[in-house]
PDB file of N, CA, C, O and CB in Angstrom:
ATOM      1  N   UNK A   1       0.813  -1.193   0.000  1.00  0.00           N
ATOM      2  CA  UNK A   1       0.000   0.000   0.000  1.00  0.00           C
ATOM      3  C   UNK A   1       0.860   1.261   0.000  1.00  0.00           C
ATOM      4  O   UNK A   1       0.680   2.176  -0.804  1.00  0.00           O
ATOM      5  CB  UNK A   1      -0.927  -0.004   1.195  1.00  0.00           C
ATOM      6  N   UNK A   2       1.903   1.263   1.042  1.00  0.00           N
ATOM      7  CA  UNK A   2       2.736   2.712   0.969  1.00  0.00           C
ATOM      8  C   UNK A   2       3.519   2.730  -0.953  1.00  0.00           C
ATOM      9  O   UNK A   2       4.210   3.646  -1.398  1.00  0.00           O
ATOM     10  CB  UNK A   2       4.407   2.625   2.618  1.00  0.00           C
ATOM     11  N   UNK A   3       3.281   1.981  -1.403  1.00  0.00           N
ATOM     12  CA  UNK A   3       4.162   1.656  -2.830  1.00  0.00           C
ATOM     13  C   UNK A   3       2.920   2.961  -3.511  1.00  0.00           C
ATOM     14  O   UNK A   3       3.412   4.052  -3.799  1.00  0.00           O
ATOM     15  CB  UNK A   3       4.119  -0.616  -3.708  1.00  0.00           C
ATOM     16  N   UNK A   4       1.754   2.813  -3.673  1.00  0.00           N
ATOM     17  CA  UNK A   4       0.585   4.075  -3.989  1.00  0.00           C
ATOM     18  C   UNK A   4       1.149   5.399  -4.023  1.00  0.00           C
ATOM     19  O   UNK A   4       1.283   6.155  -4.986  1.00  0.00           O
ATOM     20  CB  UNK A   4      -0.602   4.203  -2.835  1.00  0.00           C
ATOM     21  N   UNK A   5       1.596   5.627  -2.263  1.00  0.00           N
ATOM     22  CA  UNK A   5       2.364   7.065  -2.310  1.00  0.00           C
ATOM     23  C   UNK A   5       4.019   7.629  -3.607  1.00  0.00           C
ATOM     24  O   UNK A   5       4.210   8.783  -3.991  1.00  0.00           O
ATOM     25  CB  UNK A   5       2.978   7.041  -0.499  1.00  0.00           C
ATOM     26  N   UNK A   6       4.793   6.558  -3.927  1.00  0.00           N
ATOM     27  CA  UNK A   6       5.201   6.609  -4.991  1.00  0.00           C
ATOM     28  C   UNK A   6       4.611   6.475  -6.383  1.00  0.00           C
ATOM     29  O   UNK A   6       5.033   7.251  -7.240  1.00  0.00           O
ATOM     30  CB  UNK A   6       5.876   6.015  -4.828  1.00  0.00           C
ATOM     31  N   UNK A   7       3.657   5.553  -6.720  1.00  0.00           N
ATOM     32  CA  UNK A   7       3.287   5.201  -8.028  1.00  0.00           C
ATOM     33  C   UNK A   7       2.661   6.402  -8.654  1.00  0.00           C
ATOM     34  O   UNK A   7       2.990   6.884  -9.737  1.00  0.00           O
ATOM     35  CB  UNK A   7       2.372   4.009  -8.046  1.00  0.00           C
ATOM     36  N   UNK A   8       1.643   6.869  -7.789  1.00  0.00           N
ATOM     37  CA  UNK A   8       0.414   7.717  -8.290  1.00  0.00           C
ATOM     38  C   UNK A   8       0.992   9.030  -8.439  1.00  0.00           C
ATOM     39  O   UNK A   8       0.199   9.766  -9.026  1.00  0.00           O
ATOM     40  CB  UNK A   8      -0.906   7.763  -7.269  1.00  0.00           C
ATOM     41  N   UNK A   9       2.012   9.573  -8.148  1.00  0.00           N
ATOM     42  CA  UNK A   9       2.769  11.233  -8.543  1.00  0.00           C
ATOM     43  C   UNK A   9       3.555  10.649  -9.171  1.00  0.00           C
ATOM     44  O   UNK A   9       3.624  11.605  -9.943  1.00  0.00           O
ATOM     45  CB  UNK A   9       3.516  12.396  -7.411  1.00  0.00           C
ATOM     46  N   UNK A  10       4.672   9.524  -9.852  1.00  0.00           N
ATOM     47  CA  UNK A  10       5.069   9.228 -10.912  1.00  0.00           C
ATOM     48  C   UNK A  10       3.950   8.918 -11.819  1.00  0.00           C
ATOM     49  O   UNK A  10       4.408   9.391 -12.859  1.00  0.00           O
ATOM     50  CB  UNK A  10       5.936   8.328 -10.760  1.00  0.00           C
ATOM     51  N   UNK A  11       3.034   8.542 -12.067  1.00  0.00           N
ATOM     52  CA  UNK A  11       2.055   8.494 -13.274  1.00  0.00           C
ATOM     53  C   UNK A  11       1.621   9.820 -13.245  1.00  0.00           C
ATOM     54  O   UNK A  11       1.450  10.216 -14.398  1.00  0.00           O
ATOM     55  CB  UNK A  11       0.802   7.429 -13.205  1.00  0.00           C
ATOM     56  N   UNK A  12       1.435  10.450 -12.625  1.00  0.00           N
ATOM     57  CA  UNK A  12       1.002  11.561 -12.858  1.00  0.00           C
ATOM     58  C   UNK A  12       1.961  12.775 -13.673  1.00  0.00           C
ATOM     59  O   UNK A  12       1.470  13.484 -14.550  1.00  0.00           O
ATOM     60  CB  UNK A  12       0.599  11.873 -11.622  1.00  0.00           C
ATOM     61  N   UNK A  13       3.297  12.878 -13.263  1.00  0.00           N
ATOM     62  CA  UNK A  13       4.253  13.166 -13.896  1.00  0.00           C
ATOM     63  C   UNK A  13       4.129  12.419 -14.747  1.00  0.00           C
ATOM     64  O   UNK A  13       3.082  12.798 -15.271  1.00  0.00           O
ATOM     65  CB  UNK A  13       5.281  13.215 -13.400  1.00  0.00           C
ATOM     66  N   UNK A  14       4.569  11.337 -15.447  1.00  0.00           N
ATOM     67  CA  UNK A  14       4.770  10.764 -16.777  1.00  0.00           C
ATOM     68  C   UNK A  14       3.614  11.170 -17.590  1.00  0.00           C
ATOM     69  O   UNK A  14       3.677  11.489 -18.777  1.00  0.00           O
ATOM     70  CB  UNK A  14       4.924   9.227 -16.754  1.00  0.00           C
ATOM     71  N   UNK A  15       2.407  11.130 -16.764  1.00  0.00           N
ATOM     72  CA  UNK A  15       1.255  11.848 -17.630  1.00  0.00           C
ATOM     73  C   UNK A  15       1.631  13.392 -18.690  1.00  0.00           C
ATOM     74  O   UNK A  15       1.606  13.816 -19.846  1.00  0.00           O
ATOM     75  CB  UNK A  15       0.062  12.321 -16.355  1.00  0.00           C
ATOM     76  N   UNK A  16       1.979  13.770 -17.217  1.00  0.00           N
ATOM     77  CA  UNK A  16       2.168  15.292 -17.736  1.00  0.00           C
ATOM     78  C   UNK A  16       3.037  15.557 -18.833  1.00  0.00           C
ATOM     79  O   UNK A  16       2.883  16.542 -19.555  1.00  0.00           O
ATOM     80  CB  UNK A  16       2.698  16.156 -16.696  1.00  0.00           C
ATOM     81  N   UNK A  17       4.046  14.623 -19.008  1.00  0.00           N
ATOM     82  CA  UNK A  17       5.507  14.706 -19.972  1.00  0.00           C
ATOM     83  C   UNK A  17       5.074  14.387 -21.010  1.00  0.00           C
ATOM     84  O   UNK A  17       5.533  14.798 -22.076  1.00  0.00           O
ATOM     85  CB  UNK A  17       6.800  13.799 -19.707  1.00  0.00           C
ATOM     86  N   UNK A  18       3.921  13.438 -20.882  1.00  0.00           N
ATOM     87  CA  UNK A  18       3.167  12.870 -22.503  1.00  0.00           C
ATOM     88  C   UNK A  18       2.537  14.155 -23.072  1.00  0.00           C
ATOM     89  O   UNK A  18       2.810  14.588 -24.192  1.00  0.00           O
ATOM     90  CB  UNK A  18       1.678  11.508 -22.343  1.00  0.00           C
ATOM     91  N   UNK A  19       1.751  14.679 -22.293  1.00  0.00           N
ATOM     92  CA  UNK A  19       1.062  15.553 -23.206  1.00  0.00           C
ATOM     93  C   UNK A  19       1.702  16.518 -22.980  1.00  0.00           C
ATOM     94  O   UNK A  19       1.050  16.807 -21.977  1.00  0.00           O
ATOM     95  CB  UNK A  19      -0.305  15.777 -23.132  1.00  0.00           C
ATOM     96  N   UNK A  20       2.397  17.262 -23.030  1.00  0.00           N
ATOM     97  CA  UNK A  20       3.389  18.314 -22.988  1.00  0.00           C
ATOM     98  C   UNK A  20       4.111  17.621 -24.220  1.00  0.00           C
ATOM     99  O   UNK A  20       4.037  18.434 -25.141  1.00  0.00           O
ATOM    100  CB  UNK A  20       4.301  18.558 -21.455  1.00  0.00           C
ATOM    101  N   UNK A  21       4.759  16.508 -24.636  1.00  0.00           N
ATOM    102  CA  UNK A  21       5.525  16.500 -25.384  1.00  0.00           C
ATOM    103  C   UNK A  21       4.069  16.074 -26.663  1.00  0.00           C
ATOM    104  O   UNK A  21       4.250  15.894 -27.867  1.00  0.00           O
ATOM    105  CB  UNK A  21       6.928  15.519 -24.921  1.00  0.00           C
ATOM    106  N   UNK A  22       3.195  16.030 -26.196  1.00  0.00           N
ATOM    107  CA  UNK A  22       1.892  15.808 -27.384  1.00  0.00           C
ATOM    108  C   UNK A  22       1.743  17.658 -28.178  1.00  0.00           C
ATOM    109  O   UNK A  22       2.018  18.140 -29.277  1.00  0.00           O
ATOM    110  CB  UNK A  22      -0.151  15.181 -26.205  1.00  0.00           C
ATOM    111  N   UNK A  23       1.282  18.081 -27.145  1.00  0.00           N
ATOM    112  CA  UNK A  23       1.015  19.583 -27.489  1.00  0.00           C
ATOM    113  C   UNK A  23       2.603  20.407 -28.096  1.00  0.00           C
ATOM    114  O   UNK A  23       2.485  21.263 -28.973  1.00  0.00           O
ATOM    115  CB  UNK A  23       0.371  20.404 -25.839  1.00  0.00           C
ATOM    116  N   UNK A  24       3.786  20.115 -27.638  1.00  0.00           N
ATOM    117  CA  UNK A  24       5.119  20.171 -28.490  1.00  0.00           C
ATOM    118  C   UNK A  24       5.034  20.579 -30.252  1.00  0.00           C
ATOM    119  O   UNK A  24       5.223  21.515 -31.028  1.00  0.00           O
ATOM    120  CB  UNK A  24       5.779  18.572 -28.341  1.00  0.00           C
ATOM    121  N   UNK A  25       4.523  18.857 -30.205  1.00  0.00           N
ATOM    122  CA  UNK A  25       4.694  18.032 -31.637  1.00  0.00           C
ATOM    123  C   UNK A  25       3.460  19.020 -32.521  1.00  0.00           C
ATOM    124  O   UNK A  25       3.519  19.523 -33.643  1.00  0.00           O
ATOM    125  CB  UNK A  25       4.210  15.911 -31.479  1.00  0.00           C
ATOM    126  N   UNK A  26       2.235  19.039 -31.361  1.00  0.00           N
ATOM    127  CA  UNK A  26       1.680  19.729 -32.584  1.00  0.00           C
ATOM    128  C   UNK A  26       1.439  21.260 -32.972  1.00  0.00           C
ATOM    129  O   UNK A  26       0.598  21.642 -33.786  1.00  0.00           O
ATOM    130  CB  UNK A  26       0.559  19.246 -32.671  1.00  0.00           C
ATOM    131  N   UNK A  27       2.476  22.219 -32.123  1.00  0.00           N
ATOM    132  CA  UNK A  27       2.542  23.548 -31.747  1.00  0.00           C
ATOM    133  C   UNK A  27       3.868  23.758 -33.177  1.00  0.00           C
ATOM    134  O   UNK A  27       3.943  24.658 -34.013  1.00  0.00           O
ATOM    135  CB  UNK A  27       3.016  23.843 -29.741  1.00  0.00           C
ATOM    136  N   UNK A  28       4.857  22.400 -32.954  1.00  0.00           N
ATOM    137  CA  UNK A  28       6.025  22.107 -34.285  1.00  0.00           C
ATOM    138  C   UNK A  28       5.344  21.735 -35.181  1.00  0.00           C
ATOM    139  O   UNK A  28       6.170  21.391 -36.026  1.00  0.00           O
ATOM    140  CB  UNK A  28       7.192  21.002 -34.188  1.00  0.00           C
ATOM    141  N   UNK A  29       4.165  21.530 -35.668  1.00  0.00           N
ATOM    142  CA  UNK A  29       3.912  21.208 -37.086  1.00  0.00           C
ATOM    143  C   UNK A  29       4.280  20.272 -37.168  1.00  0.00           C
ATOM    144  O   UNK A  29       4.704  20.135 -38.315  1.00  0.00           O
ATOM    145  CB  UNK A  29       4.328  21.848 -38.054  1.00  0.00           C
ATOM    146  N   UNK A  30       4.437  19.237 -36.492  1.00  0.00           N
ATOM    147  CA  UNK A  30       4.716  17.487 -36.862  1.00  0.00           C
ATOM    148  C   UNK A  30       4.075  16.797 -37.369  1.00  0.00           C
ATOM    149  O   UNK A  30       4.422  15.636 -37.583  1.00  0.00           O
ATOM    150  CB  UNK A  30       4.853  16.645 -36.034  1.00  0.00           C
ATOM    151  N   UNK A  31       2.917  17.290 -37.731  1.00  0.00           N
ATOM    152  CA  UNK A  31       1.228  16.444 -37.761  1.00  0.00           C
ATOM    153  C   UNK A  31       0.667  16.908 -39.247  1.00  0.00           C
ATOM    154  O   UNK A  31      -0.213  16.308 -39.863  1.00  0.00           O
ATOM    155  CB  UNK A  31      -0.170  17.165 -36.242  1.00  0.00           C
ATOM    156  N   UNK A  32       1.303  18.009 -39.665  1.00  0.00           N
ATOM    157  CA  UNK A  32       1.091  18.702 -40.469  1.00  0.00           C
ATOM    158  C   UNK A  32       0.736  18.023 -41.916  1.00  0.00           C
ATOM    159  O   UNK A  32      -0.402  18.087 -42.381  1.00  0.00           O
ATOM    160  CB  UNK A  32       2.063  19.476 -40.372  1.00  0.00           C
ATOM    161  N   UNK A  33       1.756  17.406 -42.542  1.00  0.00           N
ATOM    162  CA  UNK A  33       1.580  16.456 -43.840  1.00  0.00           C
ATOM    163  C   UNK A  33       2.620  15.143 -43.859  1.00  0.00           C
ATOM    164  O   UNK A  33       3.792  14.871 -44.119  1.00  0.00           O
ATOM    165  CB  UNK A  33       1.900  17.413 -45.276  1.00  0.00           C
ATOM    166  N   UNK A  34       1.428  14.545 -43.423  1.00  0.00           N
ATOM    167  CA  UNK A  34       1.873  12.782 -43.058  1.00  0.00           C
ATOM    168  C   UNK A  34       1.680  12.417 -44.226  1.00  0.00           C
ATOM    169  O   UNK A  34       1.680  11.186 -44.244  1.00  0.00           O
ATOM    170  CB  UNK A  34       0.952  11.715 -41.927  1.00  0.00           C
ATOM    171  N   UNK A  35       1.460  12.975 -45.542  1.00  0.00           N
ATOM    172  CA  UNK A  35       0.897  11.871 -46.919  1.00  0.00           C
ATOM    173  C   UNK A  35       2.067  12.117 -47.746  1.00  0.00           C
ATOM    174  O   UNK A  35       2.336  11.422 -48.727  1.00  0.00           O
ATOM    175  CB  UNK A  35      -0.786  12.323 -47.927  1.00  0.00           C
ATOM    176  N   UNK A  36       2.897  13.295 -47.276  1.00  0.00           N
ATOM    177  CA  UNK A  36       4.326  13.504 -48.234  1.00  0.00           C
ATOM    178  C   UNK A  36       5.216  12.655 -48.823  1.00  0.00           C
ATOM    179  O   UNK A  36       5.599  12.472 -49.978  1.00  0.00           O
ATOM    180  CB  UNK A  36       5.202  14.088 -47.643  1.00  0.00           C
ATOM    181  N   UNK A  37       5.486  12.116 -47.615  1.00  0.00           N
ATOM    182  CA  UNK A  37       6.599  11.142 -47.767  1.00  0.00           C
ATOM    183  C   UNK A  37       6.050   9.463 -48.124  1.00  0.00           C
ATOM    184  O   UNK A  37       6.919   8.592 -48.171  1.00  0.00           O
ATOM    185  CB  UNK A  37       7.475  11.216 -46.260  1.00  0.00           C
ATOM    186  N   UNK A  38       4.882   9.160 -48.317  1.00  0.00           N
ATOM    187  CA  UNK A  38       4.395   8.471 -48.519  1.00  0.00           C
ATOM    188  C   UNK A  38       4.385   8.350 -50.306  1.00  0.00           C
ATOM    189  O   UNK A  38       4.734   7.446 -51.065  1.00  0.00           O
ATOM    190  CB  UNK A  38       3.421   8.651 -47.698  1.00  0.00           C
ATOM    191  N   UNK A  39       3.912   9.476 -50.494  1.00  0.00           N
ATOM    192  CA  UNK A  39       3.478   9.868 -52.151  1.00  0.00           C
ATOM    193  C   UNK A  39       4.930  10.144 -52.613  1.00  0.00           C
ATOM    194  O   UNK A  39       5.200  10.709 -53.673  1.00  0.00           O
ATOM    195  CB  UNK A  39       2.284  11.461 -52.441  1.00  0.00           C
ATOM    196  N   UNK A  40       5.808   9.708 -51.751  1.00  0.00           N
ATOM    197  CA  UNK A  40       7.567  10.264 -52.265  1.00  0.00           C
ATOM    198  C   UNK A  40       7.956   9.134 -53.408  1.00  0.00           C
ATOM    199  O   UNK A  40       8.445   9.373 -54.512  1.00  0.00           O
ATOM    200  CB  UNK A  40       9.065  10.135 -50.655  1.00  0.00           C
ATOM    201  N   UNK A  41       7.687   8.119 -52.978  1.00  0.00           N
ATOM    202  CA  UNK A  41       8.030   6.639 -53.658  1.00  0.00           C
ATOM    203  C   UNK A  41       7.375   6.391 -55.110  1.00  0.00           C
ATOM    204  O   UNK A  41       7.758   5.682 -56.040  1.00  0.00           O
ATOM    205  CB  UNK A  41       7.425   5.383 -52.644  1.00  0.00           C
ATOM    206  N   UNK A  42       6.130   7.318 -54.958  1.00  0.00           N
ATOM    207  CA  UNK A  42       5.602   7.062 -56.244  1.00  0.00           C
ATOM    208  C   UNK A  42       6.403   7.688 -57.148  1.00  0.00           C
ATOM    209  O   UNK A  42       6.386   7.208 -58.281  1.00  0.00           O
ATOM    210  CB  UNK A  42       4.264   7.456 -56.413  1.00  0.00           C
ATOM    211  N   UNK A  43       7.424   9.073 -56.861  1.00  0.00           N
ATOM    212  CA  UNK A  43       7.589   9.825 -58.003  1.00  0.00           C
ATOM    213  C   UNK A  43       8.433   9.170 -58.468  1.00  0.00           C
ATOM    214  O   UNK A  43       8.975   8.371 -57.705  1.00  0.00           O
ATOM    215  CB  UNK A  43       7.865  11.123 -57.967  1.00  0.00           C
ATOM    216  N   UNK A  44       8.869   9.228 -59.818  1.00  0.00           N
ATOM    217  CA  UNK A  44      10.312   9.452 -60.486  1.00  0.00           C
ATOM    218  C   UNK A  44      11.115   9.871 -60.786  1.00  0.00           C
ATOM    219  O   UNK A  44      12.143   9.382 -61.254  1.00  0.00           O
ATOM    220  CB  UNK A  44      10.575   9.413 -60.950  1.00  0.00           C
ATOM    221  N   UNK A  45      10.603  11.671 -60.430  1.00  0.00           N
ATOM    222  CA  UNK A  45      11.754  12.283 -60.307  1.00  0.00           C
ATOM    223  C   UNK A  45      12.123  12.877 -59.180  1.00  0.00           C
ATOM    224  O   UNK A  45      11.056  12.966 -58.573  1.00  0.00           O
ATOM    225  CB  UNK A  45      11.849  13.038 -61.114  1.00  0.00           C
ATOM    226  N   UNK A  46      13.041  13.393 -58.435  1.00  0.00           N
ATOM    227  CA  UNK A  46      13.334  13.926 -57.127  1.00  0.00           C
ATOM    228  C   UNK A  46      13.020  15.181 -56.690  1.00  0.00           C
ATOM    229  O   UNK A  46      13.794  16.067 -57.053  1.00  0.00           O
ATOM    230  CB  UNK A  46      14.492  13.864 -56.933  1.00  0.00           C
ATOM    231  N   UNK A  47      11.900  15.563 -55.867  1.00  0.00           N
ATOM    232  CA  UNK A  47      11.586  16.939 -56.003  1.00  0.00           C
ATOM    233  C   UNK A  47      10.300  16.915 -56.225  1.00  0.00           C
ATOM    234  O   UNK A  47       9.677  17.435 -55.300  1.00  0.00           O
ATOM    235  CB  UNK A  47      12.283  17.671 -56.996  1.00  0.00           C
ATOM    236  N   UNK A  48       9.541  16.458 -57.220  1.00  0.00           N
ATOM    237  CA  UNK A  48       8.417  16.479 -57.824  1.00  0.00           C
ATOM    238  C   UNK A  48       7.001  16.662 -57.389  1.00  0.00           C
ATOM    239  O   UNK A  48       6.042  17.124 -58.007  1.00  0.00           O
ATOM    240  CB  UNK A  48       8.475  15.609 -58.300  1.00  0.00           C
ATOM    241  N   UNK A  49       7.142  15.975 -55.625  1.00  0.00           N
ATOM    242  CA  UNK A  49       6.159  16.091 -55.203  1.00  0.00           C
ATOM    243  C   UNK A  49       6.219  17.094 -53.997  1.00  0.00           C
ATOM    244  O   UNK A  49       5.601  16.863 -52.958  1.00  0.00           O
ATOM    245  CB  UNK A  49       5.733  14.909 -55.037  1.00  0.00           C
ATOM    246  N   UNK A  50       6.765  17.893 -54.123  1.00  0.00           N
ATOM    247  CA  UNK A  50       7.058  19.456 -53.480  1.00  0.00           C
ATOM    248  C   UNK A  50       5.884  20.611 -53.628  1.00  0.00           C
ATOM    249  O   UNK A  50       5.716  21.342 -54.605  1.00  0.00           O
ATOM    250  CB  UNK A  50       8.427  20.134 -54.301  1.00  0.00           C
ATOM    251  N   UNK A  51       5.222  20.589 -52.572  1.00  0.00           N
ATOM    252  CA  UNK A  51       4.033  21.258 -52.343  1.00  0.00           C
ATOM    253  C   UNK A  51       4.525  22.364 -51.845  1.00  0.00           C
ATOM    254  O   UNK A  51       3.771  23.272 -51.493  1.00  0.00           O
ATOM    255  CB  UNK A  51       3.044  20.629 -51.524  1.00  0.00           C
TER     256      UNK A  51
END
């Protein structure tokens, strides 16, 4: 039971680090265009699919 008084403010911290590093990613534009590099393979030439 005293193991609670450690667990529950480390999850809670690790909580916090997740979404802090969630809101990060999408404040950086990380999320932005996931289909880029996908549609990269189709081209044939290098560059091509440069939006």
């Amino acid at each position: 039971m005293e193991i609670l008084v450690l667990l529950i403010p480390l999850s809670i911290i690790l909580l916090g680090l997740a979404a802090w590093a969630f809101i990060w990613a999408v404040n950086n534009r990380q999320f932005d265009d996931l289909d880029k590099h996908a549609m990269d393979i189709l081209s044939d030439e290098p560059g091509s699919n440069d939006r």
